[in-house]
C-alpha positions in Angstrom: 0.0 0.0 0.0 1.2 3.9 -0.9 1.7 6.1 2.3 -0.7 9.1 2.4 2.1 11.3 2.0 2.9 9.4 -1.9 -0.9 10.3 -3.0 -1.1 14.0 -1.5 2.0 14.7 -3.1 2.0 12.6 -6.2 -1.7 12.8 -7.5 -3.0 15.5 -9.7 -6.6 14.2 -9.2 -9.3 14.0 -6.4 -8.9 11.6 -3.4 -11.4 10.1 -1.5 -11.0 9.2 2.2 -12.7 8.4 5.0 -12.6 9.0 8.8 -14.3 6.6 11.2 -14.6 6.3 15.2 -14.6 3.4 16.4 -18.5 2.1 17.8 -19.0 2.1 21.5 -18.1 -1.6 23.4 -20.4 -3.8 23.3 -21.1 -3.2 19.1 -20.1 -5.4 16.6 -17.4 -5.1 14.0 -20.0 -5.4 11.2 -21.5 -2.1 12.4 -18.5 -0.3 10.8 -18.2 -3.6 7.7 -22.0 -2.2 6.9 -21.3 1.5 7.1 -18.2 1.2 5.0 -19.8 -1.1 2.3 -22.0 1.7 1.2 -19.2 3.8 0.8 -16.5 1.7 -0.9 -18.2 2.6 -4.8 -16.0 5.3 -4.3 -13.1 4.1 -3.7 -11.6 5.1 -1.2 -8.0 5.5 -1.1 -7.7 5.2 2.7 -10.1 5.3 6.1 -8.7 7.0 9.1 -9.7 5.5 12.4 -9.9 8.0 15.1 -8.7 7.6 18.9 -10.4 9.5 21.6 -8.7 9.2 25.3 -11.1 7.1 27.7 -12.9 8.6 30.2 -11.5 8.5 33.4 -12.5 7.1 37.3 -11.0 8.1 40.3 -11.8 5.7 43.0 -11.0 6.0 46.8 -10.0 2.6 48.8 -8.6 2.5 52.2 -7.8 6.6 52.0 -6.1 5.8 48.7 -6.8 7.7 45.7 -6.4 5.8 42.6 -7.0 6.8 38.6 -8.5 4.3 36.3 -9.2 5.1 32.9 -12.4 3.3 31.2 -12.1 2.8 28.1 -15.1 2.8 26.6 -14.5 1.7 22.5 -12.6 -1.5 21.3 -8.8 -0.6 19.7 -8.4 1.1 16.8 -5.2 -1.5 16.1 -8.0 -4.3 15.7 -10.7 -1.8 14.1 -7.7 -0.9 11.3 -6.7 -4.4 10.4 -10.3 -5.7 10.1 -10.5 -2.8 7.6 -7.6 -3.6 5.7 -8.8 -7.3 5.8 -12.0 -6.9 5.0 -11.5 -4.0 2.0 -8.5 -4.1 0.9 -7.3 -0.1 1.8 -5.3 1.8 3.3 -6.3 2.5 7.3 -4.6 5.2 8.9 -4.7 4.7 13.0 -5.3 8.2 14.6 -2.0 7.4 17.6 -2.1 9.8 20.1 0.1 10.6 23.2 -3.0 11.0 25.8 -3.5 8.1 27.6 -0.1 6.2 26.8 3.1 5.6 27.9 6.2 5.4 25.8 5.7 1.8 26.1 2.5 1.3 25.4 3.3 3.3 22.2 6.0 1.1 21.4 4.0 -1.8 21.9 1.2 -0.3 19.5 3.6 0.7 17.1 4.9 -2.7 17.0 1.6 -4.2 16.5 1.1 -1.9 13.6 4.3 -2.9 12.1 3.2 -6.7 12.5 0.0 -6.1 10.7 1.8 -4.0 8.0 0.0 -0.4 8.4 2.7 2.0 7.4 0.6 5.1 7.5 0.1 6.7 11.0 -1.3 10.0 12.1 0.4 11.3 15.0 -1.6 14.0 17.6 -0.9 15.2 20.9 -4.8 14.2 20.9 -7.0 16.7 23.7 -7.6 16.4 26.9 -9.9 13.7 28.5 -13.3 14.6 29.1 -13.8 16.4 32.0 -10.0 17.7 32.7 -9.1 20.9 31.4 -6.1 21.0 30.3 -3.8 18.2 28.9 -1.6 16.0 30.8 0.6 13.8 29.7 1.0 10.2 31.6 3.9 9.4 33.2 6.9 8.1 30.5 4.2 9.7 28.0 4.5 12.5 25.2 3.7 16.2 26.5 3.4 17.4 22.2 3.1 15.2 19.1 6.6 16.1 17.7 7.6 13.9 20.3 5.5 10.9 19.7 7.0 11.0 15.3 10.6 10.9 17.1 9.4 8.0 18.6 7.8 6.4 15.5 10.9 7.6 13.2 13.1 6.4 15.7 11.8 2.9 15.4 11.4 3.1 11.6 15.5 3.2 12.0 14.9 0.1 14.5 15.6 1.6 17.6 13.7 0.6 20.5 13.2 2.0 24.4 14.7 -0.9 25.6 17.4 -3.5 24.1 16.2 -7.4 24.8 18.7 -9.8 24.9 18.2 -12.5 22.7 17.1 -15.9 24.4 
């Protein structure tokens, strides 16, 4: 598949792309299969899967305040490759630095790699609902530029953390 950046730059013609956000829990795969099928005539030359931060509990035990984030929709990693699966284009995973840890970046990104999605847009992504102001999560991204180091830096096959070979 051709990176978004090869048709924007390349094509004298018009594109046609989509944006979805993935359905609430509990909702079926073939909710977004059945909205997408009525819109593939027009071929698409890549769907963008959005990423919203999850809501966010804080729950008092034994005098201790804890946070708990809830997410609320399934992940856009599986959403993305059923999409590429199921119609043959281009998804583009929204990956934001809200909610995640250089690690669990790294361990998305990797999963990405795996399931051979290239194209990735990067956001610092907003605040969760109800806070006012964004806050990154400990090891996490405070701005976006941060977060493409991260993917190019792994694009060059450089990792957070060597493993030994067993």
């Amino acid at each position: 598949m051709a990176k978004v950046i090869d048709w924007l730059q390349q094509n004298r013609k018009l594109l046609f792309s989509l944006e979805i956000t993935p359905p609430d829990r509990g909702k079926s795969v073939d909710d977004i299969f059945f909205g997408l099928e009525a819109l593939m005539p027009f071929e698409p030359q890549f769907i963008n899967v959005t990423y919203h931060q999850p809501h966010t509990v804080y729950e008092e035990k034994d005098g201790v305040i804890s946070r708990r984030p809830r997410r609320k929709k399934p992940g856009t990693v599986g959403i993305c490759s059923a999409i590429k699966n199921r119609f043959q284009v281009e998804p583009v995973p929204h990956l934001i630095c809200g909610s995640f840890n250089r690690y669990e970046t790294e361990d998305t990104l990797i999963d990405l790699h795996f399931l051979g999605i290239k194209n990735i847009l990067a956001l610092r992504g907003d605040p969760p609902p109800g806070q006012p102001r964004y806050i990154p999560e400990k090891d996490g991204h405070l701005f976006s530029y941060q977060l493409v180091e991260q993917i190019a830096s792994m694009n060059k096959g450089k990792y957070i953390d060597d493993l030994e070979d067993p």
